[in-house]
TORDOTI-986122 format. One record per residue (C-alpha): residue number from 1; residue in three letters; x, y, z. Coordinates in nm, 2 decimals, padded with zeros to 4 digits. Layout:
N
NUM|ALA|X|Y|Z;
...
This chain:
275
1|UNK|-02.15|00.25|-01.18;
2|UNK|-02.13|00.14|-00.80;
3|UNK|-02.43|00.30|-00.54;
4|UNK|-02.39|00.20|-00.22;
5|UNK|-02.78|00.24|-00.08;
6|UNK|-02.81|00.28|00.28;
7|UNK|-02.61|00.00|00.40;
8|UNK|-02.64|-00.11|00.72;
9|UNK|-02.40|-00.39|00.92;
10|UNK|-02.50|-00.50|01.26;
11|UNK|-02.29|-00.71|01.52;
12|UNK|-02.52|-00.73|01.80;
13|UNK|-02.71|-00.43|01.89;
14|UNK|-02.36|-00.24|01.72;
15|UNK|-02.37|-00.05|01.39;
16|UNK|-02.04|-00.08|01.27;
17|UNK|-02.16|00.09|00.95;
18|UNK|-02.50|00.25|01.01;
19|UNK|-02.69|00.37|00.73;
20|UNK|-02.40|00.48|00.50;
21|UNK|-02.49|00.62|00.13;
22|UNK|-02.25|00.70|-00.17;
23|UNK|-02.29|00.68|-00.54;
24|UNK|-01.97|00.69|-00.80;
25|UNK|-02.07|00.70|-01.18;
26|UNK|-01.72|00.68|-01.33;
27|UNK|-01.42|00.45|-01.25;
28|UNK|-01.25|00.65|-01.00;
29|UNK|-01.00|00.65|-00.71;
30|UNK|-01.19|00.72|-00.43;
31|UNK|-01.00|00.73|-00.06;
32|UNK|-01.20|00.63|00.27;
33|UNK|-01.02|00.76|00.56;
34|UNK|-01.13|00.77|00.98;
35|UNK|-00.97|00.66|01.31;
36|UNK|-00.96|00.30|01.36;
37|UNK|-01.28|00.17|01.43;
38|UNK|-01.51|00.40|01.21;
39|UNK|-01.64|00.14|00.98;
40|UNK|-01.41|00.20|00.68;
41|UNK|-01.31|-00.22|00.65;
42|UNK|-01.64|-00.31|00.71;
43|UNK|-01.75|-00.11|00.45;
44|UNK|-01.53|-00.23|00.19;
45|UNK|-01.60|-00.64|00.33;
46|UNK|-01.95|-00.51|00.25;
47|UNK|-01.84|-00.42|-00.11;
48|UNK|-01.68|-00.73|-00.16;
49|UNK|-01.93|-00.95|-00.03;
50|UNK|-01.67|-01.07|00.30;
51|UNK|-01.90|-00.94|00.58;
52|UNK|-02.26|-00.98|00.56;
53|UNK|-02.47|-00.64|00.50;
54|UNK|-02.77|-00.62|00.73;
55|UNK|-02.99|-00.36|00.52;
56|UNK|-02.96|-00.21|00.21;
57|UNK|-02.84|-00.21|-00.09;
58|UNK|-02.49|-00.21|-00.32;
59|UNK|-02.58|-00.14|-00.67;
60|UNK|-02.32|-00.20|-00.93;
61|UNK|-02.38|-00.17|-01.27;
62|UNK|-02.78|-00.20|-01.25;
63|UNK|-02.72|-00.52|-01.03;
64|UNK|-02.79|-00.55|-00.66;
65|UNK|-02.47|-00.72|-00.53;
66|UNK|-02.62|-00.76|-00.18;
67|UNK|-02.82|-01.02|-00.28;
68|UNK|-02.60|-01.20|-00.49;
69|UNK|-02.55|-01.58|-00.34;
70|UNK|-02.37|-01.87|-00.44;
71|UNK|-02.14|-01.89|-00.83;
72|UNK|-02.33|-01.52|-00.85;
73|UNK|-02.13|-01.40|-00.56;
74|UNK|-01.84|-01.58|-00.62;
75|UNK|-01.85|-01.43|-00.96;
76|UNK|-01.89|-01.08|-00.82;
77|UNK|-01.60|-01.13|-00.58;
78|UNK|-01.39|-01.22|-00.91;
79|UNK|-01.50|-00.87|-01.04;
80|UNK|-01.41|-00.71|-00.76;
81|UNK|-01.06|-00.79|-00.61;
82|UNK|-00.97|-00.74|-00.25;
83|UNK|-00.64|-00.63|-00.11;
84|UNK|-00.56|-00.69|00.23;
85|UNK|-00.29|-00.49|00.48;
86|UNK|-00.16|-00.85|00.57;
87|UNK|-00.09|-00.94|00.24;
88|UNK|-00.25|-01.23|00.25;
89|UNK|-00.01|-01.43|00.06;
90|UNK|00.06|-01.82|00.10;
91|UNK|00.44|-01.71|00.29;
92|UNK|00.59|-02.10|00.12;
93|UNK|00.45|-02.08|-00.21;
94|UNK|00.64|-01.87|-00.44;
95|UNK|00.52|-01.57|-00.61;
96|UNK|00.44|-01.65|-00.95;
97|UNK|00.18|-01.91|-00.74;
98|UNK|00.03|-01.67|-00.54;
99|UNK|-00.03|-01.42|-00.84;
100|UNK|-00.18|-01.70|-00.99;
101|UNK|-00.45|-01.78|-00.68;
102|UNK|-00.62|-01.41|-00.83;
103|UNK|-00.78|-01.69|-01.06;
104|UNK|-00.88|-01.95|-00.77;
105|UNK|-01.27|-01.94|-00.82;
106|UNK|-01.29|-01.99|-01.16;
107|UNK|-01.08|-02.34|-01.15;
108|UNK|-01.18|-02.66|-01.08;
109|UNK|-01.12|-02.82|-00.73;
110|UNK|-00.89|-03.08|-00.94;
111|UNK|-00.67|-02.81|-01.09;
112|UNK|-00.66|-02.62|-00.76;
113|UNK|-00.53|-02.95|-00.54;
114|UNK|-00.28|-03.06|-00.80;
115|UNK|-00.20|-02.67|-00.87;
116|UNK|-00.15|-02.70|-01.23;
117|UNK|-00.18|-02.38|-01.39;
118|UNK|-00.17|-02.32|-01.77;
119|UNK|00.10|-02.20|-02.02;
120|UNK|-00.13|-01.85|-02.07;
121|UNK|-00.17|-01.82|-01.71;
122|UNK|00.16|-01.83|-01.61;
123|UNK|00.24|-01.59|-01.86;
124|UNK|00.00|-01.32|-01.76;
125|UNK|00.14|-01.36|-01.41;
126|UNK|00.50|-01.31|-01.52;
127|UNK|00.37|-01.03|-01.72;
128|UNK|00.20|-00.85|-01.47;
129|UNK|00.51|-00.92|-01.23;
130|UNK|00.70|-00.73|-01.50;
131|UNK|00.45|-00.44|-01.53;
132|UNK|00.48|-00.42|-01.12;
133|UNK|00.87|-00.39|-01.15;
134|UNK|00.90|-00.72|-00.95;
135|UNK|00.94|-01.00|-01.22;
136|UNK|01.29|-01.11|-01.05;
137|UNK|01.10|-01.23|-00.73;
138|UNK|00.87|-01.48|-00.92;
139|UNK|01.08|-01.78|-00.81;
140|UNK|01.14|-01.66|-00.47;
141|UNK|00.91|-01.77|-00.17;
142|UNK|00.65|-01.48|-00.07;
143|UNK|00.81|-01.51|00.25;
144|UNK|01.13|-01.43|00.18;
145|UNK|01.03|-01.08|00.00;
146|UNK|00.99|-00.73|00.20;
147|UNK|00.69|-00.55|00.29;
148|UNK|00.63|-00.35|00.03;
149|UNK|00.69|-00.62|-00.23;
150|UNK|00.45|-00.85|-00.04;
151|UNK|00.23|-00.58|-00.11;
152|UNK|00.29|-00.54|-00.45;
153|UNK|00.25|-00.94|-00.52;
154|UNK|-00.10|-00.90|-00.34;
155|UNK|-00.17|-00.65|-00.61;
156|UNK|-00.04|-00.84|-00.86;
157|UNK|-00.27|-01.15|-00.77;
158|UNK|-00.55|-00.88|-00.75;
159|UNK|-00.48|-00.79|-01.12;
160|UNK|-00.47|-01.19|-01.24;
161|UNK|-00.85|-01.13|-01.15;
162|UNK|-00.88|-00.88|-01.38;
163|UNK|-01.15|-00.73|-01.20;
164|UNK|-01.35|-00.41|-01.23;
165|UNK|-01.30|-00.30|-00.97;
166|UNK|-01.00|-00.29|-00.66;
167|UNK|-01.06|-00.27|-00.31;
168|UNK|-00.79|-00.20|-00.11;
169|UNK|-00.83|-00.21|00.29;
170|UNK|-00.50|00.02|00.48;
171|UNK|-00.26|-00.15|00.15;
172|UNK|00.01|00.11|00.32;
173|UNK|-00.04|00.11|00.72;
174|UNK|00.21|-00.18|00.76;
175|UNK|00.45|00.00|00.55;
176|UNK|00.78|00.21|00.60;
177|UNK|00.72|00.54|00.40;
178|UNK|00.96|00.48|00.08;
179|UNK|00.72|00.13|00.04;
180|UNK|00.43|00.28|00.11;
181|UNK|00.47|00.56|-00.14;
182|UNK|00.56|00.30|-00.40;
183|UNK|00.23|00.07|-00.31;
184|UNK|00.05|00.41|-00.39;
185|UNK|00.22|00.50|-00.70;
186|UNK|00.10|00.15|-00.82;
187|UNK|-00.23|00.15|-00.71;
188|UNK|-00.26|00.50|-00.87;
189|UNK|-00.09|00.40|-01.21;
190|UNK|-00.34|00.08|-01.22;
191|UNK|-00.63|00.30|-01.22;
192|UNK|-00.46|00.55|-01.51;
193|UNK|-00.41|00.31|-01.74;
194|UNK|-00.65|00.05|-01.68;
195|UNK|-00.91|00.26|-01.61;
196|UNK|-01.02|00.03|-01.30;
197|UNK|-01.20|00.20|-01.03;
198|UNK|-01.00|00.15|-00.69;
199|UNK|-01.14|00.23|-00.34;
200|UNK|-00.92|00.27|-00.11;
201|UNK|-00.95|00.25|00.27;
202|UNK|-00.65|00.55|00.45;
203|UNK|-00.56|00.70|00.76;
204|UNK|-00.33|00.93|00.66;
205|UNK|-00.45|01.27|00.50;
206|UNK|-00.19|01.38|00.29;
207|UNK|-00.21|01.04|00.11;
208|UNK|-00.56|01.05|00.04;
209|UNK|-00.50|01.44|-00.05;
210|UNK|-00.19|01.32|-00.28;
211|UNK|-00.39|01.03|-00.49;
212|UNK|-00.72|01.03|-00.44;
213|UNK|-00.95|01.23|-00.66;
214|UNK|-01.27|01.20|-00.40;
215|UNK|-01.26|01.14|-00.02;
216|UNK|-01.54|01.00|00.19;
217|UNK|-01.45|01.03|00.56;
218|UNK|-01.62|00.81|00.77;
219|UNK|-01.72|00.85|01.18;
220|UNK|-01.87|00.56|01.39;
221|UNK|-02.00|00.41|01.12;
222|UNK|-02.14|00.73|00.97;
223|UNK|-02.00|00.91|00.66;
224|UNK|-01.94|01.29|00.76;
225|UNK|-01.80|01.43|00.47;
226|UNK|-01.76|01.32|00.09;
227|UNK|-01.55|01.60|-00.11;
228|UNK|-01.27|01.66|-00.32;
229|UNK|-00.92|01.65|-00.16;
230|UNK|-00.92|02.02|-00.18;
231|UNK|-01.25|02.03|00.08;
232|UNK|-01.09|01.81|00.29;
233|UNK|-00.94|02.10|00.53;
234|UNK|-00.76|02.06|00.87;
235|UNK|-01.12|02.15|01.02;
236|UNK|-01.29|01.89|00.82;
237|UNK|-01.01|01.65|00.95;
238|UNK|-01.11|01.74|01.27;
239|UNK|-01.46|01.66|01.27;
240|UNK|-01.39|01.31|01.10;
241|UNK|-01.13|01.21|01.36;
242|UNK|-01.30|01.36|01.69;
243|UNK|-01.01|01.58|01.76;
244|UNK|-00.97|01.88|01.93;
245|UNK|-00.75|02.19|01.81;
246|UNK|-00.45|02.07|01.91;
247|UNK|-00.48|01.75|01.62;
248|UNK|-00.20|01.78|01.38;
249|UNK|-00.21|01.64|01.04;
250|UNK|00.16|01.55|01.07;
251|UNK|00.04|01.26|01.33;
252|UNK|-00.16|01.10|01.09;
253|UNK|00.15|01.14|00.77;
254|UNK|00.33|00.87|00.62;
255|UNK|00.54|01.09|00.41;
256|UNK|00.92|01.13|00.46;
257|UNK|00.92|01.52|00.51;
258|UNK|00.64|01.53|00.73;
259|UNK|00.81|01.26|00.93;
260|UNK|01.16|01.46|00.94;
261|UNK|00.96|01.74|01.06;
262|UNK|00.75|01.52|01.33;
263|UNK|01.11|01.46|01.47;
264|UNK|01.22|01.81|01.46;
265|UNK|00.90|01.91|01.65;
266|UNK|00.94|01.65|01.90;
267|UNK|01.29|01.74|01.94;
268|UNK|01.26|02.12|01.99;
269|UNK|00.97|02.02|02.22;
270|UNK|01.28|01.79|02.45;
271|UNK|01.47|02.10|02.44;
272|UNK|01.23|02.33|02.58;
273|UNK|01.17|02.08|02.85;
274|UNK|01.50|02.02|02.92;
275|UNK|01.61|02.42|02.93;
């Protein structure tokens, strides 16, 4: 379905994603994961047609979608959603509207300025609301809604789309753990019974271990490894985040337990210090 073809994006004289290669034949849930800085947003920018690609090619579905310009690219970027870690969302507008901006390029300019929405559209935004387990907020402002639901409202308006695939750039690094594990769960469930194919950029292992059926672990700009989660081994980690032996994976967790015992550590540690 989706080759990405030895793509290639340039500021200056730096790569920030040099000659990087994948293919994925089936709607999957694929995880990107690297320290900040190793290309993995503007890879997915590349995808979606955000951030220009210098060289090579992104074939999806037979079609070259790095040469897509004009209503062809705007189409593509209809086809293939973007989530955001900001959200995104318009913070005075309430949430039934912003679910309903998924479906911005394909209105008119009139219809957008005016916003007049249909009867059918604002019933698939309710409905999806519903199937997100956040159909009380729809009157709300998006400003007045947590994190997490932000989150899920940007996923909502992702879904409005209904696109073929969802890219989803750090959806959970803004998040406290109990959100960010619920952000997960729906991005995961999507993908079951949708059967969209989401790409997802991480920086936390045991996430990417938990959901993702493939991981692709990017390195200045470089893809280093491209495995099941099962390959991806503390050693592996190592290599993809330039650490030493002392990296633990428990810096890099978002999940409760892992926390709790970041805290013990840290607090035996005091106490050794201290004695």
């Amino acid at each position: 379905m989706l080759h990405i073809r030895n793509v290639t994006c340039l500021f200056g004289q730096k790569a920030a994603v040099d000659n990087a290669s994948f293919q994925v034949d089936r709607p999957g849930f694929v995880g990107i994961i690297g320290r900040s800085g190793a290309g993995k947003s503007t890879l997915l920018r590349m995808m979606n047609r955000l951030t220009h690609i210098s060289s090579g090619a992104i074939i999806f579905e037979g079609r070259n979608i790095a040469s897509l310009q004009g209503a062809d690219k705007r189409a593509w970027q209809g086809q293939c959603a973007m989530i955001f870690q900001q959200f995104n969302l318009v913070p005075r507008l309430d949430v039934a509207a912003n679910v309903m901006h998924g479906l911005l390029n394909r209105r008119s300019t009139l219809a957008t300025m005016f916003n007049l929405w249909s009867d059918a559209d604002i019933t698939r935004a309710l409905e999806i609301l519903e199937r997100l387990g956040i159909a009380e907020q729809a009157p709300k402002r998006a400003e007045a809604l947590s994190g997490g639901q932000q989150q899920r409202v940007a996923i909502a308006r992702a879904l409005m789309q209904d696109p073929k695939v969802i890219l989803a750039d750090e959806p959970i690094a803004s998040l406290d753990p109990m959100n960010a594990q619920i952000v997960m769960d729906t991005l995961r469930r999507i993908h079951d019974e949708d059967g969209r194919m989401v790409v997802v950029n991480l920086h936390t292992l045991d996430t990417a271990r938990r959901y993702c059926d493939r991981v692709i672990g990017m390195r200045d700009g470089r893809i280093v490894f491209d495995g099941t989660p099962d390959q991806l081994t503390t050693g592996v980690a190592r290599d993809i985040y330039g650490a030493d032996a002392s990296f633990s994976e428990t810096a890099t967790s978002t999940s409760i337990e892992a926390l709790g015992r970041a805290g013990d550590d840290a607090y035996a540690y005091a106490e050794q210090m201290l004695a």
